[in-house]
N, C-alpha and C positions, 0 to 999 in steps of 0.2 A: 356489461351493465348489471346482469343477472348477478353474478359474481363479487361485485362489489356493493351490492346491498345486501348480499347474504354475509358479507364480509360486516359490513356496518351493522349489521343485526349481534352480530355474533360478539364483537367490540363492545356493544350496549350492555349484552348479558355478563361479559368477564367486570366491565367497570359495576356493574351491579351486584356479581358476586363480593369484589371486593368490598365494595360499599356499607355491606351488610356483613362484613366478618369484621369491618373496622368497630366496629360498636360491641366488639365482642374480646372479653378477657380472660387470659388464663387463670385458674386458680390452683387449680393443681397434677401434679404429675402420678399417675396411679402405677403398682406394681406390674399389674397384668389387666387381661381384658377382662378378667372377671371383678376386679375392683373398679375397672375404670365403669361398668356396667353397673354396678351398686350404687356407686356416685351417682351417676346419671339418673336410674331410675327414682335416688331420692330427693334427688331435684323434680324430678317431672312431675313427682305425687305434688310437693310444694308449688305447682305453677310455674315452674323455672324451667326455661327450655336451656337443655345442654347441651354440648355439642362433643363428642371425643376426635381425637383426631391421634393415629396409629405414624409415630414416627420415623416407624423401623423398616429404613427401604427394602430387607428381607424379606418384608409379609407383603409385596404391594398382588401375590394371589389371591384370589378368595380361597377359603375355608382352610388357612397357612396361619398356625398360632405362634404370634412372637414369642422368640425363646431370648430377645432381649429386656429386660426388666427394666421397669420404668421406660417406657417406650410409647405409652397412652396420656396425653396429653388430654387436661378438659377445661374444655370453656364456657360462658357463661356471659348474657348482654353484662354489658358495664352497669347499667344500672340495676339489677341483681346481686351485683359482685357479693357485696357487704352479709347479703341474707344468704347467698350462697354459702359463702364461708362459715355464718353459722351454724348452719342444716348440716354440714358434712364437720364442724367441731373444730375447726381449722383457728388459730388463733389472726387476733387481727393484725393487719398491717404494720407495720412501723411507728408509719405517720396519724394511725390512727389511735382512741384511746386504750389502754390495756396493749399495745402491742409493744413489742423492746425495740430499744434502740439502738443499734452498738457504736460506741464511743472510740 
């Protein structure tokens, strides 16, 4: 019994992490950790909570610096997206105005 409410607890928190990463978009893919950290903190000064996310199954150590490039993924709530992309100079979307479209 002990076991299977620690189990349904544990269940709650994963549907809940995902829950809260689904509202959340990529914008862009940074060289290394040191750009993907530049990113991030000039979002954070703007109010923008970022998130990085390190894709290089090599580094899953701590204090192990990826020698894969472009391997720092960053994200961004969906509804930020757009002022995200401005603050880091990122051109717009496609679908949106000023972005290209290829034919």
């Amino acid at each position: 019994m002990v076991r299977q409410a620690h189990h349904e607890r544990g269940k709650g928190y994963v549907m809940a992490k995902k829950k809260a990463r689904q509202g959340m978009v990529k914008i862009g893919v940074a060289r290394d950790q040191v750009e993907a950290a530049i990113w991030r903190d000039a979002l954070q000064q703007e109010g923008i909570n970022a998130f990085v996310k390190n894709i290089d199954p090599l580094t899953a150590l701590p204090y192990v610096e990826s020698a894969t490039p472009y391997s720092f993924e960053v994200f961004v709530p969906a509804a930020d997206e757009k002022r995200a992309r401005w603050i880091l100079g990122e051109p717009a979307q496609p679908d949106e105005p000023g972005g290209t479209r290829s034919s």
